[in-house]
DOBAFI-328056 format. One record per residue: x, y, z of N, C-alpha, C in turn; residue number from 1. Coordinates in steps of 0.2 Angstrom, whole numbers, plus 2048, in hexadecimal, padded with zeros to 3 digits. Layout:
DOBAFI-328056
<n_c1 = X, n_c2 = Y, n_c3 = Z, ca_c1 = X, ca_c2 = Y, ca_c3 = Z, c_c1 = X, c_c2 = Y, c_c3 = Z, nr = NUM>
...
END
This chain:
DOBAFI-328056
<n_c1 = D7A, n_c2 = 9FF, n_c3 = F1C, ca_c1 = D75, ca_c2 = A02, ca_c3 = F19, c_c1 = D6E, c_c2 = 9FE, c_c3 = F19, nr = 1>
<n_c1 = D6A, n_c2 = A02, n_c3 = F19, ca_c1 = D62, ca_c2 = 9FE, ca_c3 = F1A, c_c1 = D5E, c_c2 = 9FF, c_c3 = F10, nr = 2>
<n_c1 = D5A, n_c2 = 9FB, n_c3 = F13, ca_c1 = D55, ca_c2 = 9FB, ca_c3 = F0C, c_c1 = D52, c_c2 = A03, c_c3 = F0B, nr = 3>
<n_c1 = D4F, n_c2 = A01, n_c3 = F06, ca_c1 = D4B, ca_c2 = A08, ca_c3 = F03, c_c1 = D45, c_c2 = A06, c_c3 = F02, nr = 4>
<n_c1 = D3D, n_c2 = A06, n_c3 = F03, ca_c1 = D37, ca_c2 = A08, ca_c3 = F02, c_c1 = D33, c_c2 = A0D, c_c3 = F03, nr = 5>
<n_c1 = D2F, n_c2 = A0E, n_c3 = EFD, ca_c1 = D2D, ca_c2 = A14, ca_c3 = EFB, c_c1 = D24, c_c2 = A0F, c_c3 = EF8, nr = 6>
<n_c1 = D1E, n_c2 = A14, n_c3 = EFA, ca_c1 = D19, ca_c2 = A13, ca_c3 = EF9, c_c1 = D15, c_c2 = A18, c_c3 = EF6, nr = 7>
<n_c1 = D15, n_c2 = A1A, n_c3 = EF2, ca_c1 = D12, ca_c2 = A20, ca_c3 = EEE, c_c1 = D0D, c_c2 = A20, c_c3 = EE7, nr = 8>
<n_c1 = D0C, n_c2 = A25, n_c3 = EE6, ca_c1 = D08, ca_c2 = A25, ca_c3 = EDF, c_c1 = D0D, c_c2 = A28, c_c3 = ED9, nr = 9>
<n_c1 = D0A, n_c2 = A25, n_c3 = ED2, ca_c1 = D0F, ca_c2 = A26, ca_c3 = ECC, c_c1 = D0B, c_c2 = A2A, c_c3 = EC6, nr = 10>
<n_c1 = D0B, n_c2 = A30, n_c3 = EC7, ca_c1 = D06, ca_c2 = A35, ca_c3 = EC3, c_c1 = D0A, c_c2 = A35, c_c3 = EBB, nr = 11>
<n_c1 = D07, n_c2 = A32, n_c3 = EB6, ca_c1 = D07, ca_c2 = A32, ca_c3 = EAE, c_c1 = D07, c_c2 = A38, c_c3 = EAB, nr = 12>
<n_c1 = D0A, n_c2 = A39, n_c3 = EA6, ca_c1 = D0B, ca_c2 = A42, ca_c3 = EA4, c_c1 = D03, c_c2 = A43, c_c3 = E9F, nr = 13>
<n_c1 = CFE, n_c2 = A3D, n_c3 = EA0, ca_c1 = CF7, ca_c2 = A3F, ca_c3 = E9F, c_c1 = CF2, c_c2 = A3F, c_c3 = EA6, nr = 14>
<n_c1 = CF7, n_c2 = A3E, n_c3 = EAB, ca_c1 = CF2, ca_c2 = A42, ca_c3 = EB1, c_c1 = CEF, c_c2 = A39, c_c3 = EB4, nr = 15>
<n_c1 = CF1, n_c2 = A35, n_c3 = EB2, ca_c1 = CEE, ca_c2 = A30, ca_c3 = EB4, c_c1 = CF5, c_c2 = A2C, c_c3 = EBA, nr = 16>
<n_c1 = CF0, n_c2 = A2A, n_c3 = EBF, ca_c1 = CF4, ca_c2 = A28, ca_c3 = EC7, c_c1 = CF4, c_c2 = A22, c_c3 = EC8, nr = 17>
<n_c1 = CFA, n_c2 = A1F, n_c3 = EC9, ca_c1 = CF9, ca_c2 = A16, ca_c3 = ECB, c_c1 = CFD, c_c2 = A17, c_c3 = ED0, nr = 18>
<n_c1 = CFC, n_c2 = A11, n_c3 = ED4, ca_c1 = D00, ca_c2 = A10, ca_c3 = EDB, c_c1 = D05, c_c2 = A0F, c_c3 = ED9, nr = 19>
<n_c1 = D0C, n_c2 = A11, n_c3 = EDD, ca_c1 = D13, ca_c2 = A12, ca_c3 = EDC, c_c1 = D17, c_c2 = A0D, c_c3 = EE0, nr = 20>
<n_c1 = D1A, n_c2 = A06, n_c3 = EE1, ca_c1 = D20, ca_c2 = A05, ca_c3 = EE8, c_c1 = D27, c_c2 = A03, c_c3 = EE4, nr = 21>
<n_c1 = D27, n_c2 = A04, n_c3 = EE9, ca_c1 = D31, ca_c2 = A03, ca_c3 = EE7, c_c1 = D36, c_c2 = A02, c_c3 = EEE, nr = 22>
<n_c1 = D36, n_c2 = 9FB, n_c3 = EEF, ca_c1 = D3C, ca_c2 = 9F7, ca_c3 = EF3, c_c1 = D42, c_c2 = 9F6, c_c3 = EF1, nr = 23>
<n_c1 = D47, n_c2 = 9FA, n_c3 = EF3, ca_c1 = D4F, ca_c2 = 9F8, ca_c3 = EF2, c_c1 = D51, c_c2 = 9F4, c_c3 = EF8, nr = 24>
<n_c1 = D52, n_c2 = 9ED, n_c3 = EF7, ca_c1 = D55, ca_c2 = 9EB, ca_c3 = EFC, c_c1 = D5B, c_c2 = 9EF, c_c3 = EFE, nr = 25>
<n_c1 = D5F, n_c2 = 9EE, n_c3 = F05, ca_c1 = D64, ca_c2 = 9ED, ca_c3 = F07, c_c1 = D6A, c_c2 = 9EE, c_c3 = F03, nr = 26>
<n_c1 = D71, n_c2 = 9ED, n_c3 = F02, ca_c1 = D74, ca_c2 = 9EC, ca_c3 = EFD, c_c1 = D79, c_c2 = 9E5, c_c3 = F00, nr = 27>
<n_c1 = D7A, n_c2 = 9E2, n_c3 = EFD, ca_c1 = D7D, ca_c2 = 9DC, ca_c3 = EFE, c_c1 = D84, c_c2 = 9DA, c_c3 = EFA, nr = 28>
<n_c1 = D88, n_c2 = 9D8, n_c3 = EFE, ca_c1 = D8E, ca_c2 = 9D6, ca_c3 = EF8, c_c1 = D8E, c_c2 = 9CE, c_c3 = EF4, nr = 29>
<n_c1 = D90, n_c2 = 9D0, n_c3 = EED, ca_c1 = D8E, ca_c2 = 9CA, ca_c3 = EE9, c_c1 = D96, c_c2 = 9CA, c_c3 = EEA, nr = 30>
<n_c1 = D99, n_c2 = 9C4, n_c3 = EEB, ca_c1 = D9F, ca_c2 = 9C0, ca_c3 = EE5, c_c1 = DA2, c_c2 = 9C4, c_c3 = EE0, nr = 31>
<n_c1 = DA8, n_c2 = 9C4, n_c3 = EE0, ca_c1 = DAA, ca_c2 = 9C7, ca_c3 = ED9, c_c1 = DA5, c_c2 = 9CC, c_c3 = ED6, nr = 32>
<n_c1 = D9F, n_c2 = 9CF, n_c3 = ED7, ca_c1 = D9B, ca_c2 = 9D6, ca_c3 = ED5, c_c1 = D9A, c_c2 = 9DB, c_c3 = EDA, nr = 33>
<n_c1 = D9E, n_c2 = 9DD, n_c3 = EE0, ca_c1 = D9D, ca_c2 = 9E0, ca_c3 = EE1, c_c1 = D98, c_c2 = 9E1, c_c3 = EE8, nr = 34>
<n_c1 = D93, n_c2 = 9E6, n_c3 = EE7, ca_c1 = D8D, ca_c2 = 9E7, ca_c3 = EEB, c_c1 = D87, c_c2 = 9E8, c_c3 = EE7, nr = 35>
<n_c1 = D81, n_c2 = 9E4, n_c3 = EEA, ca_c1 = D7C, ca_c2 = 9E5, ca_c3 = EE5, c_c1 = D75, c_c2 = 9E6, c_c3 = EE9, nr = 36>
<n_c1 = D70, n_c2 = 9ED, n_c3 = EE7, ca_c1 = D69, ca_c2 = 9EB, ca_c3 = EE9, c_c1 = D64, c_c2 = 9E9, c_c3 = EE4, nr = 37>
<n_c1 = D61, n_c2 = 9E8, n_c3 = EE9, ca_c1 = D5B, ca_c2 = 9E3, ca_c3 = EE3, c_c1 = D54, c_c2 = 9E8, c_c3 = EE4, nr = 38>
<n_c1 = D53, n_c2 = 9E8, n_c3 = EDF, ca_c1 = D4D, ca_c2 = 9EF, ca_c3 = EDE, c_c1 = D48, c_c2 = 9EA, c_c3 = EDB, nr = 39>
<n_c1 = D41, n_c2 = 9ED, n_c3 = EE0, ca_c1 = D3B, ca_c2 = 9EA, ca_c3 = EDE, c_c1 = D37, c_c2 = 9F2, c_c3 = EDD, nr = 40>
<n_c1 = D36, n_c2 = 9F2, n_c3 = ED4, ca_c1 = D31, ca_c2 = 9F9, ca_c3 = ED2, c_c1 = D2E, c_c2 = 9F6, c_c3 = ECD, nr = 41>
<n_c1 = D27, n_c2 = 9F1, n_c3 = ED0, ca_c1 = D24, ca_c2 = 9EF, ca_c3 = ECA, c_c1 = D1F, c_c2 = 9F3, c_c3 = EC3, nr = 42>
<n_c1 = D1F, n_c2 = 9FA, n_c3 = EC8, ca_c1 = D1D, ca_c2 = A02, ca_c3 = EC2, c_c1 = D21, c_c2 = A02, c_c3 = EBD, nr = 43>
<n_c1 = D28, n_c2 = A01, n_c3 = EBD, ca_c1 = D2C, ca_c2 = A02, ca_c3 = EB8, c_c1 = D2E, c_c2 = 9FB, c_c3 = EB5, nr = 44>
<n_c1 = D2F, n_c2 = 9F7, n_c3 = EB7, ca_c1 = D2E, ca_c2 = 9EE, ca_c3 = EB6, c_c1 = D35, c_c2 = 9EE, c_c3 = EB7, nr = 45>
<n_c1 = D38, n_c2 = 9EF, n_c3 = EBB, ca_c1 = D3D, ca_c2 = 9EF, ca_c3 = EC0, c_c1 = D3D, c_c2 = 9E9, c_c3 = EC4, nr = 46>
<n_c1 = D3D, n_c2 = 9E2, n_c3 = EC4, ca_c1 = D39, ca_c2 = 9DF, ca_c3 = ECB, c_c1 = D3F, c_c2 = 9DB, c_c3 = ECC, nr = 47>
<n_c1 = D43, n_c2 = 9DA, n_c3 = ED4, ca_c1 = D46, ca_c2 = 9D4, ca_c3 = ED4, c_c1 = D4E, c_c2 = 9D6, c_c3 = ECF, nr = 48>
<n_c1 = D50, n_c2 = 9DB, n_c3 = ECE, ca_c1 = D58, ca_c2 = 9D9, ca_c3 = ECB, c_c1 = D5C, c_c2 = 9DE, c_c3 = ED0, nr = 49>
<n_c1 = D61, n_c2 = 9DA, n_c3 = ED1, ca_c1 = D65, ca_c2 = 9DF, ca_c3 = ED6, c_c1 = D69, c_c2 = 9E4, c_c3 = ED0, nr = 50>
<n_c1 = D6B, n_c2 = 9E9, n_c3 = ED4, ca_c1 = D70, ca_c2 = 9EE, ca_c3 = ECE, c_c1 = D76, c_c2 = 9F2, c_c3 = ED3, nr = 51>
<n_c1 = D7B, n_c2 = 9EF, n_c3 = ED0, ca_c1 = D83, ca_c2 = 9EE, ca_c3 = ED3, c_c1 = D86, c_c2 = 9F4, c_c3 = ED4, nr = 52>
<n_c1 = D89, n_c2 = 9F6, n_c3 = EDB, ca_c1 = D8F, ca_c2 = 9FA, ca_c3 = EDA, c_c1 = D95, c_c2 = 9F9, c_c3 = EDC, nr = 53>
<n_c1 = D9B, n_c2 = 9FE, n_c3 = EDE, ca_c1 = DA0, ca_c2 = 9FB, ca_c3 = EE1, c_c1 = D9F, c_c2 = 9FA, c_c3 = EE9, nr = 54>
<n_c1 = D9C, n_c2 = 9FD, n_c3 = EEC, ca_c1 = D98, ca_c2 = 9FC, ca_c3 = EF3, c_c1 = D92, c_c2 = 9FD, c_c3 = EF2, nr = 55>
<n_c1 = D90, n_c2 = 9FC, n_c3 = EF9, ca_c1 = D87, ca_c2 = 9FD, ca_c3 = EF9, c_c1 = D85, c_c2 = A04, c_c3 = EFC, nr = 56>
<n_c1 = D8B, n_c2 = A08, n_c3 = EFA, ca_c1 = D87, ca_c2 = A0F, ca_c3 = EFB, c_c1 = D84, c_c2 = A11, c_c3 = EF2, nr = 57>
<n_c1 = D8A, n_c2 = A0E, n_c3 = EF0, ca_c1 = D8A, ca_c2 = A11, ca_c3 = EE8, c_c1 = D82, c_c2 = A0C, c_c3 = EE4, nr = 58>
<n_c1 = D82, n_c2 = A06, n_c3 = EE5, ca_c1 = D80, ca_c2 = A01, ca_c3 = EE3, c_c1 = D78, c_c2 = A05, c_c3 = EE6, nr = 59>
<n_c1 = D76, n_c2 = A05, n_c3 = EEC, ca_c1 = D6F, ca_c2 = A0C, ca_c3 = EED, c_c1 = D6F, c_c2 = A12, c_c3 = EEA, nr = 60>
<n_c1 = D74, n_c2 = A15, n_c3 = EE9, ca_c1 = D72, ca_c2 = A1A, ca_c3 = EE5, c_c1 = D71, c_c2 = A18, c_c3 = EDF, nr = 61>
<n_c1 = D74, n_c2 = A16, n_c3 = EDD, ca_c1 = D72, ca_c2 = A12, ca_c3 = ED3, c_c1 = D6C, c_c2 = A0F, c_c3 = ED3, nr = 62>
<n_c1 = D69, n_c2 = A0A, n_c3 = ED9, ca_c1 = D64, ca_c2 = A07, ca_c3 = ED6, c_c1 = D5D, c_c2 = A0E, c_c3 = ED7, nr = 63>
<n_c1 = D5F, n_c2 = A13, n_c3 = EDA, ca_c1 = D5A, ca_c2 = A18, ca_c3 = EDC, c_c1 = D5B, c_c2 = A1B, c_c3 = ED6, nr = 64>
<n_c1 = D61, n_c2 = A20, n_c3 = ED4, ca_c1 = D61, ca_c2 = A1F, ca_c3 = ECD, c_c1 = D60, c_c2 = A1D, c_c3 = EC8, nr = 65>
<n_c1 = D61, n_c2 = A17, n_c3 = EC6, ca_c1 = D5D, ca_c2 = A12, ca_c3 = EC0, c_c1 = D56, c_c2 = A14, c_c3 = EC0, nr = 66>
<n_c1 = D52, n_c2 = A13, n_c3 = EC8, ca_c1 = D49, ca_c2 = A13, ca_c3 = EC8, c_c1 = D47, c_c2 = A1A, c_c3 = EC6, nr = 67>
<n_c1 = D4D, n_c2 = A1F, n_c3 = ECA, ca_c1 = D4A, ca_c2 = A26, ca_c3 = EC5, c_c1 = D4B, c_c2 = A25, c_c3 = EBF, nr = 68>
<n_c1 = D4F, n_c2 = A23, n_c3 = EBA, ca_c1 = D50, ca_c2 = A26, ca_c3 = EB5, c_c1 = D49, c_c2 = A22, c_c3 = EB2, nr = 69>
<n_c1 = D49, n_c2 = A1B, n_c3 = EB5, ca_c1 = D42, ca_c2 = A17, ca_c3 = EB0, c_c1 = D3B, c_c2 = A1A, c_c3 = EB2, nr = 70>
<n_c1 = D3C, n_c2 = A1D, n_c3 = EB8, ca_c1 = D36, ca_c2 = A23, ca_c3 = EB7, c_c1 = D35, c_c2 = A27, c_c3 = EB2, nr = 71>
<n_c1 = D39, n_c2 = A2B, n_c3 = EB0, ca_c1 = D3B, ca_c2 = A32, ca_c3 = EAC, c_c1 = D38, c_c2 = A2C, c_c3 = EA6, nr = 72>
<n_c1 = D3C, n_c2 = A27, n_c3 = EA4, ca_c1 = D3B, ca_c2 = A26, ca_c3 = E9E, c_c1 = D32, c_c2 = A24, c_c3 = E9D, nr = 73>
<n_c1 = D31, n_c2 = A21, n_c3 = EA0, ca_c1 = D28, ca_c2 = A1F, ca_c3 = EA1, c_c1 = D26, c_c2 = A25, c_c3 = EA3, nr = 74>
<n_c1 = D27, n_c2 = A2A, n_c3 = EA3, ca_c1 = D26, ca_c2 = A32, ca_c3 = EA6, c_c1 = D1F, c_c2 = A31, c_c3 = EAC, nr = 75>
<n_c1 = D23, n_c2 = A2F, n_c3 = EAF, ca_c1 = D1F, ca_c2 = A30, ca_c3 = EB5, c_c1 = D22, c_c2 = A33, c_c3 = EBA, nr = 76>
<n_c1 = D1D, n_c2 = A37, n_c3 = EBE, ca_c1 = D20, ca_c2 = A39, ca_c3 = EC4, c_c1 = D1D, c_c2 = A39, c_c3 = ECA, nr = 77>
<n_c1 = D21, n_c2 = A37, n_c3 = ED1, ca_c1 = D1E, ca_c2 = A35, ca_c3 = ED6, c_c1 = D1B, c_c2 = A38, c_c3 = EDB, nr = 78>
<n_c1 = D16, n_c2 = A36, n_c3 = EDD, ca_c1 = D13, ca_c2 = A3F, ca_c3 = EE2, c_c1 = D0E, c_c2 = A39, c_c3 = EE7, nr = 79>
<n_c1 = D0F, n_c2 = A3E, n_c3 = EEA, ca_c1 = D0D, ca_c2 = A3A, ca_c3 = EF3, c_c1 = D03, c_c2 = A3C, c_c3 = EF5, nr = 80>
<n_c1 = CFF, n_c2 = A39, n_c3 = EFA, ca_c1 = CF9, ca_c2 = A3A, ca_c3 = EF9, c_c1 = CF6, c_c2 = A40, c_c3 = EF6, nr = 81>
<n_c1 = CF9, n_c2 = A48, n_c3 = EF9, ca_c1 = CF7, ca_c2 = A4C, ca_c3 = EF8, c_c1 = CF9, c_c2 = A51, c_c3 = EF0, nr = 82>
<n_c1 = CFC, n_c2 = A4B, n_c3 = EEC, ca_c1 = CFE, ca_c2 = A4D, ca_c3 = EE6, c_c1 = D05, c_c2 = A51, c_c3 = EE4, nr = 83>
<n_c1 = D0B, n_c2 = A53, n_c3 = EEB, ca_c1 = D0F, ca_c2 = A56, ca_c3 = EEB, c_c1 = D15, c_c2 = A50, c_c3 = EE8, nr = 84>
<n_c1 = D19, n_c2 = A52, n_c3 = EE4, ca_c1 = D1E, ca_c2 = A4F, ca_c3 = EE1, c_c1 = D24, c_c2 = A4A, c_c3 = EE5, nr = 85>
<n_c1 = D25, n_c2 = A45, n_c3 = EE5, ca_c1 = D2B, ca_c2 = A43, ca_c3 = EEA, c_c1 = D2F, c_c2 = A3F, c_c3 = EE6, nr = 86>
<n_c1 = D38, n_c2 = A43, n_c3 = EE8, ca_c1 = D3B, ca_c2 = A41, ca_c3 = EE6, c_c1 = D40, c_c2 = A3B, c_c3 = EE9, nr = 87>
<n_c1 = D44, n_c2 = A35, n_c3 = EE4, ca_c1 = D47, ca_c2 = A32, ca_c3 = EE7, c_c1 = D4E, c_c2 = A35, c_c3 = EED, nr = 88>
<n_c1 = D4E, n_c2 = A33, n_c3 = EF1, ca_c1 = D55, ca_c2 = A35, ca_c3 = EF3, c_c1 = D5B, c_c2 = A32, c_c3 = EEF, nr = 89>
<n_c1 = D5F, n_c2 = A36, n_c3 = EED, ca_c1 = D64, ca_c2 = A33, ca_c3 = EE6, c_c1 = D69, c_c2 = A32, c_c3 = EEA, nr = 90>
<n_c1 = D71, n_c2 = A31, n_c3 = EF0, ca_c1 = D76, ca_c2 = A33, ca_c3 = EEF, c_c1 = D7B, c_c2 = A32, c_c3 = EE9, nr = 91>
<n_c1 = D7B, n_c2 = A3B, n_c3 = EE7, ca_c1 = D7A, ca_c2 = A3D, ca_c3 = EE0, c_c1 = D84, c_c2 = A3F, c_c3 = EE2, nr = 92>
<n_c1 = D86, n_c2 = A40, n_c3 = EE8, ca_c1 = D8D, ca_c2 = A40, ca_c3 = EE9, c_c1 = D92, c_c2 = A3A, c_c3 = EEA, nr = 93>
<n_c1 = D8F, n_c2 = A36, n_c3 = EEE, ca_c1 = D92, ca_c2 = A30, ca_c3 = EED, c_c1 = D92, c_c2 = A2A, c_c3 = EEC, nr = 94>
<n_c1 = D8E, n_c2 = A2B, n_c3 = EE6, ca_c1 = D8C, ca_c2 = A21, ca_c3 = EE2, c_c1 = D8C, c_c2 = A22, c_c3 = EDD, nr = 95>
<n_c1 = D8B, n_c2 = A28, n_c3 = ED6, ca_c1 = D8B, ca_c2 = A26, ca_c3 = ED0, c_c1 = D91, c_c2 = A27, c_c3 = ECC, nr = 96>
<n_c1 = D94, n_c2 = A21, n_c3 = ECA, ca_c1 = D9B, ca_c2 = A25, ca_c3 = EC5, c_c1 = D98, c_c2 = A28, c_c3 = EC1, nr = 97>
<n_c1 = D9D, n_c2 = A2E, n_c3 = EC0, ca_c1 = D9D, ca_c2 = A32, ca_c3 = EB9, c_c1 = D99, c_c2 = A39, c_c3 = EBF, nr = 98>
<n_c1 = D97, n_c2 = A38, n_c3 = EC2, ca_c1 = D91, ca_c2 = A3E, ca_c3 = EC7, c_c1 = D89, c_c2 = A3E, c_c3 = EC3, nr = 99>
<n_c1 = D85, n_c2 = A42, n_c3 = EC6, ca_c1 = D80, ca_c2 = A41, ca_c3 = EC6, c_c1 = D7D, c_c2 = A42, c_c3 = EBD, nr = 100>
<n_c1 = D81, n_c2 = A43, n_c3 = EBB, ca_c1 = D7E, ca_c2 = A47, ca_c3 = EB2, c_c1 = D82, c_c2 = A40, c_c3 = EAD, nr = 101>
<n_c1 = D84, n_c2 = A3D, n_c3 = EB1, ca_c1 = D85, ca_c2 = A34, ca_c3 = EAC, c_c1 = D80, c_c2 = A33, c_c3 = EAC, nr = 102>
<n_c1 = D7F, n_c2 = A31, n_c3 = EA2, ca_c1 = D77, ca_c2 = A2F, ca_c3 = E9E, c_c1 = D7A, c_c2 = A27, c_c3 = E9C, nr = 103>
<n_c1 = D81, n_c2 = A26, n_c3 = E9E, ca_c1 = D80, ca_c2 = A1F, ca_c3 = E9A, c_c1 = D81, c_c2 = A19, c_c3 = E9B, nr = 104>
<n_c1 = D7E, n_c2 = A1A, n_c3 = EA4, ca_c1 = D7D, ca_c2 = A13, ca_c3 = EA8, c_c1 = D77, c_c2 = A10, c_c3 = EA2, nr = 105>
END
């Protein structure tokens, strides 16, 4: 499985637009944890911590999850030069236990 980078804008629910990136490494296997990616999303103050699954398919879904969810919470949403919305690619079927509507990672 390869990395994830994303380069975009992060529109404020007052309409104000900051530059947006977000790198998920790789996924790597830790010792005794599993698989972990380390996500870099200094817009959400994300920088630098891996976040674990039972593989590294799960382990990418999760940390792309986690950064939506800390979107939503900082209510921002991401839109590309033309202003058009862009969503994370989540896989929403095979990485998150509980499925896609678990609120209590």
């Amino acid at each position: 499985m390869q990395s994830y980078r994303l380069t975009a804008r992060a529109r404020a629910r007052d309409g104000a637009i900051t530059p947006f990136s977000l790198e998920i490494m790789a996924p790597k296997e830790y010792p005794e944890r599993g698989y972990g990616c380390v996500v870099h999303c200094p817009t959400v103050r994300f920088h630098g911590k891996p976040i674990f699954g039972m593989d590294g398919r799960q382990a990418m879904a999760l940390a792309l999850w986690i950064v939506e969810d800390l979107l939503t919470h900082e209510e921002l949403t991401l839109i590309d030069d033309d202003g058009a919305e862009i969503t994370l690619p989540i896989d929403r079927e095979g990485g998150i236990p509980g499925g896609p509507d678990r609120t209590d990672l």
